[in-house]
mmCIF file as Biopython writes it, N, C-alpha, C and O atoms, coordinates in Angstrom:
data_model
#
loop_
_atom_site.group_PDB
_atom_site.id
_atom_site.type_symbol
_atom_site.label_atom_id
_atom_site.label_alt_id
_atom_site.label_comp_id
_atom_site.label_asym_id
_atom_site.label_entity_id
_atom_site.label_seq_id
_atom_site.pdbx_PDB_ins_code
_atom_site.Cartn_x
_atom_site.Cartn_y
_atom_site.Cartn_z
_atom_site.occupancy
_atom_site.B_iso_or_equiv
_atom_site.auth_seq_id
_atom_site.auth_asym_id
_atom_site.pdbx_PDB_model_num
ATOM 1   N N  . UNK A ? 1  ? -254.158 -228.468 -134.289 1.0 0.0 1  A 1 
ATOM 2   C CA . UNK A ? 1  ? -253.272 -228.841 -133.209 1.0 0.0 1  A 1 
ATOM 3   C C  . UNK A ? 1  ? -252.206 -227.781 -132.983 1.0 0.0 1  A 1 
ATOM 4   O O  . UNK A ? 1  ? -251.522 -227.712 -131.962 1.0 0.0 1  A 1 
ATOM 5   N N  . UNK A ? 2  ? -252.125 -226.948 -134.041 1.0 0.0 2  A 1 
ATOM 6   C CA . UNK A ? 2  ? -251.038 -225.993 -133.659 1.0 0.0 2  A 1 
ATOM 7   C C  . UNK A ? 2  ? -251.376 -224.415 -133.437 1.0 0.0 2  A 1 
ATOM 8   O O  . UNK A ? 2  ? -250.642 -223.460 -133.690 1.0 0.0 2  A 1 
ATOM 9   N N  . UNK A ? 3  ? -252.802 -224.408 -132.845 1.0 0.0 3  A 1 
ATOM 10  C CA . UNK A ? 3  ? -253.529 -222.924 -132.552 1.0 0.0 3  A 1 
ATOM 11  C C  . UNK A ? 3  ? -253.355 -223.195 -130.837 1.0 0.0 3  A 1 
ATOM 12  O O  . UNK A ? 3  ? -253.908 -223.930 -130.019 1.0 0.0 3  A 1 
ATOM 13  N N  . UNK A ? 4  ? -252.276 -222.178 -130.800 1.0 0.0 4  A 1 
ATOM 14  C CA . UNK A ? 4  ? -251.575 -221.594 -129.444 1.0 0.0 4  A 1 
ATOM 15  C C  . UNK A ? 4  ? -252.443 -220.601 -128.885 1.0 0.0 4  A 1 
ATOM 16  O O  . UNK A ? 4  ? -252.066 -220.251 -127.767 1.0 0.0 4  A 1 
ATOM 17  N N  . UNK A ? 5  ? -253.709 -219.906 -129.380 1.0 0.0 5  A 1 
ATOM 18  C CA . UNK A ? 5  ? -254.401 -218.985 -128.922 1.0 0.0 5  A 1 
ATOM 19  C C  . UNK A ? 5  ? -255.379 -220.024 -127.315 1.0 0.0 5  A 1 
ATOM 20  O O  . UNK A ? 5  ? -255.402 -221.201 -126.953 1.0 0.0 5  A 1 
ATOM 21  N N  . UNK A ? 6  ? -255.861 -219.045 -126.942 1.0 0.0 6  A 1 
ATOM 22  C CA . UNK A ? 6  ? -256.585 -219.396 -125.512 1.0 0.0 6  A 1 
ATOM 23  C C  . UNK A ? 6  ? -257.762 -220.184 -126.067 1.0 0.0 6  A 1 
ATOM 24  O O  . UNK A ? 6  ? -258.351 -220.223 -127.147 1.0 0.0 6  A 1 
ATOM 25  N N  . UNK A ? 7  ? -257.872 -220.838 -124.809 1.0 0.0 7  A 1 
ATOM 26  C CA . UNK A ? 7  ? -259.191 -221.964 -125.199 1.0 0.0 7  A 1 
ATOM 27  C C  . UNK A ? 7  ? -259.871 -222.106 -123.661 1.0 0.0 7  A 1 
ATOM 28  O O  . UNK A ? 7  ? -259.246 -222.616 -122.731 1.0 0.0 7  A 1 
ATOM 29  N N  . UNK A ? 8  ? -260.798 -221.749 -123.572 1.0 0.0 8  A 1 
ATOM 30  C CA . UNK A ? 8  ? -262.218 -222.120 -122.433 1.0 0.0 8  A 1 
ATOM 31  C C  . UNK A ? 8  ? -261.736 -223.274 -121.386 1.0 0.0 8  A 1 
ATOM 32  O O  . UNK A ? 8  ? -261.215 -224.308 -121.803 1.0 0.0 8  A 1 
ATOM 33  N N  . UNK A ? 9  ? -261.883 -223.099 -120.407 1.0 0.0 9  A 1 
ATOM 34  C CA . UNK A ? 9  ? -262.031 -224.902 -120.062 1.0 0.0 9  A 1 
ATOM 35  C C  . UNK A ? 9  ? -262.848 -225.260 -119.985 1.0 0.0 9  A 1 
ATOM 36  O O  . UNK A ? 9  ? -262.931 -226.294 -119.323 1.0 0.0 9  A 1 
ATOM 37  N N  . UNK A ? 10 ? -264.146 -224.657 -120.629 1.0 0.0 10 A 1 
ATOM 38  C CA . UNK A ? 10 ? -265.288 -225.850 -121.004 1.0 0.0 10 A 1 
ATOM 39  C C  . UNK A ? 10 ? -264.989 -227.135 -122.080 1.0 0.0 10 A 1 
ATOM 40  O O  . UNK A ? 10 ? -265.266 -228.331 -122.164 1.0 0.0 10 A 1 
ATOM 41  N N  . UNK A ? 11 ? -264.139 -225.961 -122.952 1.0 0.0 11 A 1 
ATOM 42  C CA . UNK A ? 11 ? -263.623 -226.672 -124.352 1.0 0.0 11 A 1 
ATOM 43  C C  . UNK A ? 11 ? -262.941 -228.277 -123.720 1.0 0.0 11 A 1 
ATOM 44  O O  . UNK A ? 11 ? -263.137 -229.402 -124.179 1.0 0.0 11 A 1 
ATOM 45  N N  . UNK A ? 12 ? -262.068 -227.845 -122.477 1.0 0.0 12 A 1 
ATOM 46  C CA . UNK A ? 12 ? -261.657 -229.042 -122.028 1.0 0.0 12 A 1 
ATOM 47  C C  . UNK A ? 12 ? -261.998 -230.513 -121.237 1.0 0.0 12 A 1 
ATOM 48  O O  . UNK A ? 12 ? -261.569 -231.640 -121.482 1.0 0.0 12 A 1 
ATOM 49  N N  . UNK A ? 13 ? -262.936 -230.045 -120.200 1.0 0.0 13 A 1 
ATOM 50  C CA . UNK A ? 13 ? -263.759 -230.647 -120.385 1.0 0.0 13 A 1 
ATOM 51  C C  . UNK A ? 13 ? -264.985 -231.494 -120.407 1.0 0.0 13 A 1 
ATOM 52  O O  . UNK A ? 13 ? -265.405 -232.365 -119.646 1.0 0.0 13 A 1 
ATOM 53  N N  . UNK A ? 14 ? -265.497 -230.888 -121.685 1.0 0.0 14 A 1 
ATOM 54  C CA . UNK A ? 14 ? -266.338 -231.755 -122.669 1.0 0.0 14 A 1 
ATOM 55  C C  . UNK A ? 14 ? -265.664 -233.445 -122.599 1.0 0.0 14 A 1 
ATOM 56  O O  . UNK A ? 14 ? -264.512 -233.877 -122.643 1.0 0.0 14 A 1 
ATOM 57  N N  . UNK A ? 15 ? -267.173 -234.173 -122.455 1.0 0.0 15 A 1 
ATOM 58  C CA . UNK A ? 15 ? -266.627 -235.537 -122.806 1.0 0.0 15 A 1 
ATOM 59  C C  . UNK A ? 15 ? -266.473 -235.841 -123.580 1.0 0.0 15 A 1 
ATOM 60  O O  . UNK A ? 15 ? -266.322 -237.063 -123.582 1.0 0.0 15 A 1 
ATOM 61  N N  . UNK A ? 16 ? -266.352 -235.152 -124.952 1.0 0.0 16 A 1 
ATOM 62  C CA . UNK A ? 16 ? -265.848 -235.902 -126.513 1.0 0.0 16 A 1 
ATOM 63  C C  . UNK A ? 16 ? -264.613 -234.648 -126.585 1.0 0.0 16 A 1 
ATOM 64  O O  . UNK A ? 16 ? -264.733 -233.890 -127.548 1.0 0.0 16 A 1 
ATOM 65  N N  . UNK A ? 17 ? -263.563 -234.408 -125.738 1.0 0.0 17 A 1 
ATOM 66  C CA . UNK A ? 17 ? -262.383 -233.613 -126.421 1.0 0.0 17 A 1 
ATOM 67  C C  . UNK A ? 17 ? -261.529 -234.858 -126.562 1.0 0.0 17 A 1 
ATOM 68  O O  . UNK A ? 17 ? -261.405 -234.918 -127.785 1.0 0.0 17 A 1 
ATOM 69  N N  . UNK A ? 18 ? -261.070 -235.571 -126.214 1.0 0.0 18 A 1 
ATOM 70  C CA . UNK A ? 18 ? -259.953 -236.655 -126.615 1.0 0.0 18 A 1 
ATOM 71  C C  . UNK A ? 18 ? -260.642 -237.036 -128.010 1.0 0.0 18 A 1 
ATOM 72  O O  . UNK A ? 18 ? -259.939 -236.781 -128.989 1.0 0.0 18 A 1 
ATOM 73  N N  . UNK A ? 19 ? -262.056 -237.676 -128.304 1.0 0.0 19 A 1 
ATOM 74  C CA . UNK A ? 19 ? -262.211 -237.563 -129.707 1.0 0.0 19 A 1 
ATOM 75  C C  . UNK A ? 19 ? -262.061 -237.018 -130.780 1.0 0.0 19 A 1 
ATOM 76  O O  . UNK A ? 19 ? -261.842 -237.474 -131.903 1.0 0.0 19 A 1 
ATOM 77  N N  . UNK A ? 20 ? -262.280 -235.264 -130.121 1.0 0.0 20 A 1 
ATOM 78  C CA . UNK A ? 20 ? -262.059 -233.995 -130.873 1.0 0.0 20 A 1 
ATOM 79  C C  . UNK A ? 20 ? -261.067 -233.987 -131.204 1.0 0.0 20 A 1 
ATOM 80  O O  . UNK A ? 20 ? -260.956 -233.505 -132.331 1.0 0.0 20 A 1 
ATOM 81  N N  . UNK A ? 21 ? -259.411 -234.582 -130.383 1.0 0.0 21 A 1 
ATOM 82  C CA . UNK A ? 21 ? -258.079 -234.077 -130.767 1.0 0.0 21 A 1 
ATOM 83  C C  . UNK A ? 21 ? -258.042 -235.390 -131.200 1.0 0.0 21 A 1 
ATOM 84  O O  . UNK A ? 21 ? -256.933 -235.372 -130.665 1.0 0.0 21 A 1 
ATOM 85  N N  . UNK A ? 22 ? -258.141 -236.390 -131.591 1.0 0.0 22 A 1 
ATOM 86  C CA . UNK A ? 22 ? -257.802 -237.648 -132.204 1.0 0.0 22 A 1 
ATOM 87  C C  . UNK A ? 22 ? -258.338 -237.366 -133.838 1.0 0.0 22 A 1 
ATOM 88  O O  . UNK A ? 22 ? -257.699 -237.876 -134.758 1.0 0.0 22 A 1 
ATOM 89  N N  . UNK A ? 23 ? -259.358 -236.655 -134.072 1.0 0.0 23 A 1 
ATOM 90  C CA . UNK A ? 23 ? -260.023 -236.391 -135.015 1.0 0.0 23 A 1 
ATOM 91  C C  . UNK A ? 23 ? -258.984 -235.436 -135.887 1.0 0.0 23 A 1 
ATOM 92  O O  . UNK A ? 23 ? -258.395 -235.838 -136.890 1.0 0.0 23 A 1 
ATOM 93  N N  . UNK A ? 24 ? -258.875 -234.243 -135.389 1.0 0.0 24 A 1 
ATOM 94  C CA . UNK A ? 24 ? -257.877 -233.270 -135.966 1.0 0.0 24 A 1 
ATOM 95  C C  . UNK A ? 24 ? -256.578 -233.613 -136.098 1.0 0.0 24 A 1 
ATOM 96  O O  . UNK A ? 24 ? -255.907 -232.851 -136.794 1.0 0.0 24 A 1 
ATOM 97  N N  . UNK A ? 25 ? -255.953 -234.697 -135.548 1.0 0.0 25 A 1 
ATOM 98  C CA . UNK A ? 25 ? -254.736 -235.132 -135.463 1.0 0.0 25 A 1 
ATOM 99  C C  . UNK A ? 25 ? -254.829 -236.229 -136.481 1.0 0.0 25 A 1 
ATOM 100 O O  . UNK A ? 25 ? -253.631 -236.365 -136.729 1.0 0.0 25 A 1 
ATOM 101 N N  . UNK A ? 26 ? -255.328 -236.932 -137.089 1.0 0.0 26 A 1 
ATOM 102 C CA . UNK A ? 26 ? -255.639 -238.024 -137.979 1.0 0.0 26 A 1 
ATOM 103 C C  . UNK A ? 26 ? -256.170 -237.303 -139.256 1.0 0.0 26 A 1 
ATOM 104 O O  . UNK A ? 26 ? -255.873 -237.754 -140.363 1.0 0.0 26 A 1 
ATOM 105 N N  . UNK A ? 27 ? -257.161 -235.893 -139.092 1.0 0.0 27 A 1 
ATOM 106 C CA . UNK A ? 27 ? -257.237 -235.222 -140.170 1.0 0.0 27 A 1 
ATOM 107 C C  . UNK A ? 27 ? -255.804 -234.824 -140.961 1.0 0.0 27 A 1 
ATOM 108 O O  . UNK A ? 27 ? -255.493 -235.193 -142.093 1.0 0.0 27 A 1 
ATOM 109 N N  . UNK A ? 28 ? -254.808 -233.744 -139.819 1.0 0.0 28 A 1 
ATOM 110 C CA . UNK A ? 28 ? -253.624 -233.488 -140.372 1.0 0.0 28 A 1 
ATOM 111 C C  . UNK A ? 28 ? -252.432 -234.437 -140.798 1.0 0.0 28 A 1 
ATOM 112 O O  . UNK A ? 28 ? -251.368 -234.153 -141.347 1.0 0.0 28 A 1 
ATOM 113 N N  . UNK A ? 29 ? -253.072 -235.968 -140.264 1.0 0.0 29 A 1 
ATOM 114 C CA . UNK A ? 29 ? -251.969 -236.995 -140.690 1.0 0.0 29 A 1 
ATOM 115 C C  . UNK A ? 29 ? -252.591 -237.327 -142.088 1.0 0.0 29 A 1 
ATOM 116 O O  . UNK A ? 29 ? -251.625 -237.500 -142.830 1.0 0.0 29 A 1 
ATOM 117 N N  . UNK A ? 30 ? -253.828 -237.510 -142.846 1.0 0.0 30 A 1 
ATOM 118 C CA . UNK A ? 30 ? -254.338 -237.854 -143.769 1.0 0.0 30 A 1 
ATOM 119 C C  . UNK A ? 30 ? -253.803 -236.710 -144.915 1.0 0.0 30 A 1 
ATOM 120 O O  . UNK A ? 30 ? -253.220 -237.010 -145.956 1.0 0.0 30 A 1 
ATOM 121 N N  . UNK A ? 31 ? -254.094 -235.513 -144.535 1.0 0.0 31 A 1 
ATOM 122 C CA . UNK A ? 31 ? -253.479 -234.531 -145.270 1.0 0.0 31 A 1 
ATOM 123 C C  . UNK A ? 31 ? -252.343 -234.287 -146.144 1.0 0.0 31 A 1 
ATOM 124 O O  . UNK A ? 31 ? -252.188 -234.097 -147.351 1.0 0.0 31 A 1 
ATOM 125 N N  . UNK A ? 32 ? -251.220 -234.395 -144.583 1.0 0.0 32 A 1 
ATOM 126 C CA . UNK A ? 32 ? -249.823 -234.497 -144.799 1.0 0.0 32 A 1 
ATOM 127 C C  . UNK A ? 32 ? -249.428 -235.902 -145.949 1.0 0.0 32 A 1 
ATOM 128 O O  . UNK A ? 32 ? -248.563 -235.728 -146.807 1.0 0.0 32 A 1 
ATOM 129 N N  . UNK A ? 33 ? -250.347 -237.581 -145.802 1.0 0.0 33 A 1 
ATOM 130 C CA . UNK A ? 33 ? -250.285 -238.255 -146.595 1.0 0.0 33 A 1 
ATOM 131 C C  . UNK A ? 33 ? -250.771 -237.946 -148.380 1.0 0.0 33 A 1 
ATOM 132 O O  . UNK A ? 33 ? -250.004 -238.075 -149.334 1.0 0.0 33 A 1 
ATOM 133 N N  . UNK A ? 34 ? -251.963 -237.598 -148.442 1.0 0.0 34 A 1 
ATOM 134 C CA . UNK A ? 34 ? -252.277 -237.013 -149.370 1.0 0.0 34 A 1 
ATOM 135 C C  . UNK A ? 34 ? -251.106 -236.315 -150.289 1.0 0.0 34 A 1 
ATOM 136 O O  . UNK A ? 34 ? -250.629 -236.516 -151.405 1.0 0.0 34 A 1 
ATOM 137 N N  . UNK A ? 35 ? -250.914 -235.432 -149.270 1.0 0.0 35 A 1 
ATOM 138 C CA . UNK A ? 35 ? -249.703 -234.239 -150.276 1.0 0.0 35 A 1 
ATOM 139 C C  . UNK A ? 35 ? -248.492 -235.197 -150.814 1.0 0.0 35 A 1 
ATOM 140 O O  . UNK A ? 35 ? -248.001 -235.102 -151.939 1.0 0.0 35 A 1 
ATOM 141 N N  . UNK A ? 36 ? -248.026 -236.311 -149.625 1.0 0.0 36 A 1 
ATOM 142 C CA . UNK A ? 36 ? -246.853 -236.818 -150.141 1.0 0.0 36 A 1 
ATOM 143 C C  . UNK A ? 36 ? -247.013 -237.920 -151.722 1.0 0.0 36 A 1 
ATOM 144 O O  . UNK A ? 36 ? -246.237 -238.149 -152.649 1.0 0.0 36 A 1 
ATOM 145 N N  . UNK A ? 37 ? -248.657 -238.462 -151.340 1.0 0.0 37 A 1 
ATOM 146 C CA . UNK A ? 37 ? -248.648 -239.370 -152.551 1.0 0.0 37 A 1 
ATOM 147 C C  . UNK A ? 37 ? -248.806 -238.207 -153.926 1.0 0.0 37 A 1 
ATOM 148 O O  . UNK A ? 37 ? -248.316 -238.473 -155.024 1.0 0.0 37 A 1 
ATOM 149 N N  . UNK A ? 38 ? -249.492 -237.032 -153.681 1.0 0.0 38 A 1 
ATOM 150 C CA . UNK A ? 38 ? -249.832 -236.278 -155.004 1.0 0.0 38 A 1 
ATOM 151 C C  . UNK A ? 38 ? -248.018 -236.057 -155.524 1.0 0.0 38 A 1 
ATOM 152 O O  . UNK A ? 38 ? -247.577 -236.119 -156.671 1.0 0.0 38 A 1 
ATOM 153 N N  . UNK A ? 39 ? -247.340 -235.823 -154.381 1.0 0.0 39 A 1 
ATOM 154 C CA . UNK A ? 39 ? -245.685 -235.385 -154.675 1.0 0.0 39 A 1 
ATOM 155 C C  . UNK A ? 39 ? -245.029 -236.770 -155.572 1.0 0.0 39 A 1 
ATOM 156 O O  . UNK A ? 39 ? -244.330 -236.710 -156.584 1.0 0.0 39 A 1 
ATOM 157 N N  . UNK A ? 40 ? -245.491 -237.973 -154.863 1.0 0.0 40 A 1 
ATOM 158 C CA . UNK A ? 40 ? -244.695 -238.547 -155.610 1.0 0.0 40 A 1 
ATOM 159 C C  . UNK A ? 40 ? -245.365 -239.547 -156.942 1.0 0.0 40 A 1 
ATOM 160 O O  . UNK A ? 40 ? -244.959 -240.547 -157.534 1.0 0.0 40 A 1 
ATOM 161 N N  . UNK A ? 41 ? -246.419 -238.808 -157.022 1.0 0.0 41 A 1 
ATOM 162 C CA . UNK A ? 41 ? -247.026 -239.250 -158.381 1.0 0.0 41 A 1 
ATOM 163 C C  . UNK A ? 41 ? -245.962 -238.038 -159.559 1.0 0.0 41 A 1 
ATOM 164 O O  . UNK A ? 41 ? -245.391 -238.307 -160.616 1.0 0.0 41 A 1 
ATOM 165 N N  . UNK A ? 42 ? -246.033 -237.040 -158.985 1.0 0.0 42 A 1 
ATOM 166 C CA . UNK A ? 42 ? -245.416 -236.195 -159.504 1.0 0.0 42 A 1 
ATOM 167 C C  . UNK A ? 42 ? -244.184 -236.530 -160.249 1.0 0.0 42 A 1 
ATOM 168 O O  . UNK A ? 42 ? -243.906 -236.458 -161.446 1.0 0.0 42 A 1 
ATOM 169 N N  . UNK A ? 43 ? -243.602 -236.871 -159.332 1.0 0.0 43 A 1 
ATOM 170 C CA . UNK A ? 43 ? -242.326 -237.547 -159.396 1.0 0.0 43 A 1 
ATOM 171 C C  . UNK A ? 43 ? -242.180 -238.523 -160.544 1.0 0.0 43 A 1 
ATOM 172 O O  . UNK A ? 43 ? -241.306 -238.423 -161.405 1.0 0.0 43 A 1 
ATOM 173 N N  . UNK A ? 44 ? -242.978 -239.348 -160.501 1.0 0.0 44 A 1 
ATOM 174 C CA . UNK A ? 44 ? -243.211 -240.714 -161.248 1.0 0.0 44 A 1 
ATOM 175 C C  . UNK A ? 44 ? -243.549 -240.309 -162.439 1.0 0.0 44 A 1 
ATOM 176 O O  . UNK A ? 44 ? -243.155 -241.053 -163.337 1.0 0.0 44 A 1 
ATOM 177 N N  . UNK A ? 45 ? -244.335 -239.092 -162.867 1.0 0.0 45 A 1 
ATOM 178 C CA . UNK A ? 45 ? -244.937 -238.210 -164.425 1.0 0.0 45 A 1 
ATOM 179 C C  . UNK A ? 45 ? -243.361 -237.795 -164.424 1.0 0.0 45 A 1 
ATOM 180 O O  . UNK A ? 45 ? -243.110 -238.567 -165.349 1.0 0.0 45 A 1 
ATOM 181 N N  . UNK A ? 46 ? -242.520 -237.405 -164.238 1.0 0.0 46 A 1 
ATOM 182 C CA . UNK A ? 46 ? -241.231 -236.888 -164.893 1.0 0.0 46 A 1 
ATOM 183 C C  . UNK A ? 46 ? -240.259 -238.032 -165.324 1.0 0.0 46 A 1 
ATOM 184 O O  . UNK A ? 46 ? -239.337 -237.871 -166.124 1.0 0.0 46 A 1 
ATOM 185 N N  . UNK A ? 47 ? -240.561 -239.168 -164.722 1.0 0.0 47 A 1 
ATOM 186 C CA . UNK A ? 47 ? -239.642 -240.105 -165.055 1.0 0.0 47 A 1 
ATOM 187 C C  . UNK A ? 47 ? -239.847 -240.450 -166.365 1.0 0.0 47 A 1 
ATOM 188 O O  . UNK A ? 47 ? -239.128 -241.293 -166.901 1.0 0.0 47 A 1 
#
C-alpha cells in the first residue's frame, strides 16, 4: 500500500483490484498485529 511508483491502468481496472487492495491491507494489518503480540510477549518474559 505504500509503493508510490507508477502502476498501468490495466492494474486498475481489473475486476479483482478492490480484492487485491483489501488483501494487502489486511495482510499489513495482520503483520503489524503479529509484531505487537511477539512485543508484548516480550514484555511479559521480563516481568
Amino acid at each position: 500500500m505504500a509503493d508510490y511508483g507508477t502502476h498501468s491502468i490495466e492494474d486498475h481496472l481489473r475486476e479483482d483490484w478492490l480484492d487485491a487492495w483489501i488483501a494487502e491491507g489486511l495482510d499489513a494489518v495482520e503483520a503489524f498485529l503479529r509484531n505487537h503480540a511477539a512485543f508484548d510477549t516480550f514484555l511479559e518474559d521480563r516481568e
